[in-house]
C-alpha positions as CSV (number, residue, x, y, z in Angstrom):
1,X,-46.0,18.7,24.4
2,X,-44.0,21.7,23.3
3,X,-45.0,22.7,19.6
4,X,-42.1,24.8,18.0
5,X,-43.3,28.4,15.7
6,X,-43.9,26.9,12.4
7,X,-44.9,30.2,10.7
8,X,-43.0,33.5,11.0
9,X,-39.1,34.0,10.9
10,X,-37.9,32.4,13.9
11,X,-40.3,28.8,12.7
12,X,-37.8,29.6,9.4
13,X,-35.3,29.8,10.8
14,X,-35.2,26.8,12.8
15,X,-36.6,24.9,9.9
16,X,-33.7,26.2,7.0
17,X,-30.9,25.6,9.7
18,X,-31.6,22.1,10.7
19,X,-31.9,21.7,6.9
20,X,-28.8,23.4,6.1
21,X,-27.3,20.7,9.0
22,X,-28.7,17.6,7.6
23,X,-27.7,18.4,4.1
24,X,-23.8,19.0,5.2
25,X,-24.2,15.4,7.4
26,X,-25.2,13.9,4.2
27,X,-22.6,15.4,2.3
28,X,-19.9,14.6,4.9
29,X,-20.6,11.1,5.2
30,X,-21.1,10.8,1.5
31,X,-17.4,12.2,0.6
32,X,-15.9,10.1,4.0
33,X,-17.1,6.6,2.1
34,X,-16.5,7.7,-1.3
35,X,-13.0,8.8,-0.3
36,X,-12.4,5.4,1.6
37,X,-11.6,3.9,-1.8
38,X,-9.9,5.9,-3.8
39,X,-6.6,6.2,-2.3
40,X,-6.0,2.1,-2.4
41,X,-7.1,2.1,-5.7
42,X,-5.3,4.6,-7.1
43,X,-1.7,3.4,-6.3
44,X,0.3,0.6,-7.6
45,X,0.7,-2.8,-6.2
46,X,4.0,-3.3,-4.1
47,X,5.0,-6.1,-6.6
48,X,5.3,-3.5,-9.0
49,X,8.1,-1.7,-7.1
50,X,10.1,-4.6,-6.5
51,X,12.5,-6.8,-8.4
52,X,15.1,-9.3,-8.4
53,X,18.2,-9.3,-10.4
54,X,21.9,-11.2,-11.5
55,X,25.1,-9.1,-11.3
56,X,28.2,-10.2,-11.1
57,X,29.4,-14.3,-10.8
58,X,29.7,-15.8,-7.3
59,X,31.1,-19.0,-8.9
60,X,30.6,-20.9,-13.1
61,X,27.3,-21.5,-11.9
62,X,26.1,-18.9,-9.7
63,X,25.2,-15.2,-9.7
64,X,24.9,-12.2,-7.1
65,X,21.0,-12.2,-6.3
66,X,19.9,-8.6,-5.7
67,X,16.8,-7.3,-4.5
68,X,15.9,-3.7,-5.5
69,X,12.8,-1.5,-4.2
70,X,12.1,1.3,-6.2
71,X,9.5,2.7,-4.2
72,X,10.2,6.7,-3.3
73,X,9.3,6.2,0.3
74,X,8.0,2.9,1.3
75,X,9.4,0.1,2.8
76,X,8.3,-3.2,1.2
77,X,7.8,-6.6,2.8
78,X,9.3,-9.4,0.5
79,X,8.7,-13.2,0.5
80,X,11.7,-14.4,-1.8
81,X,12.8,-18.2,-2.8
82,X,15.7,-18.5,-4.0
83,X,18.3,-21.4,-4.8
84,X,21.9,-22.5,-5.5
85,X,23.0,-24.6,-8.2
86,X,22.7,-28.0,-7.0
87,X,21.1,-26.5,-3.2
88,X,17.8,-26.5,-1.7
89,X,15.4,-23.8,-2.0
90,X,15.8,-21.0,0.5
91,X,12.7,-18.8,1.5
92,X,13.0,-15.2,3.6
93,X,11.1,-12.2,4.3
94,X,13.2,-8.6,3.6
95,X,12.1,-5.5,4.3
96,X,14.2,-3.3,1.7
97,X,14.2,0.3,2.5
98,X,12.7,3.3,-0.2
99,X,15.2,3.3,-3.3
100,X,17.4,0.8,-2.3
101,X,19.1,-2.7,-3.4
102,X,20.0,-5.4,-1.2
103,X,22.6,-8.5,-1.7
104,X,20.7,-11.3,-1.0
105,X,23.7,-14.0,-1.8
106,X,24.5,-16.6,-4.4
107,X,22.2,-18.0,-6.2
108,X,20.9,-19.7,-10.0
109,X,17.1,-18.7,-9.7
110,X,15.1,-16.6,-7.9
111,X,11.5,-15.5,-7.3
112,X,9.5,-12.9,-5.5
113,X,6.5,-14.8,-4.0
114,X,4.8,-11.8,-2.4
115,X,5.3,-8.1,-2.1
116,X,3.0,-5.9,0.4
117,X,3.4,-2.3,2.0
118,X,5.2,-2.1,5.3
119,X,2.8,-1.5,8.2
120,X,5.0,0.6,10.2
């Protein structure tokens, strides 16, 4: 069995190093799961960057569906129902760019069933 210097410098020095090298492990993995969290908490939901909206007539009973994505730089993955007067529901995924608005087409209502951050 080899028994390291316990008194004298080199015994504290040995001992305040490996201390000095456990505490900055401890603090490491302490900031590394504390960190984890706080950047998907601290932004907005993709819903919130996301909207549907009229403009302009397609026909007496229809309206230009747009979807906009105000979002600075992310791409947003939209689930969107929308229908006709008189048609059957329609659902899609788009993928509208950073500060953009897409046609979608005619339509008399619309809704945004889910809104999540691109992967890619």
């Amino acid at each position: 069995m080899v028994r390291l210097p316990t008194s004298g410098r080199i015994g504290r020095t040995i001992l305040r190093t490996s201390t000095n090298i456990a505490l900055a492990l401890c603090t490491l993995a302490t900031l590394a799961a504390g960190s984890a969290g706080v950047y998907a908490a601290d932004e907005p939901a993709a819903a919130s960057f996301v909207a549907t909206r009229f403009a302009g007539a397609c026909d007496d009973k229809n309206n230009r569906l747009w979807l906009d994505n105000k979002h600075t730089f992310k791409t947003i993955v939209v689930t969107l129902r929308w229908r006709a007067a008189g048609g059957k529901n329609l659902t899609d995924q788009f993928y509208p760019g950073p500060n953009s608005s897409r046609e979608i087409g005619c339509a008399a209502e619309a809704e945004i069933l889910e809104a999540k951050f691109a992967d890619f």
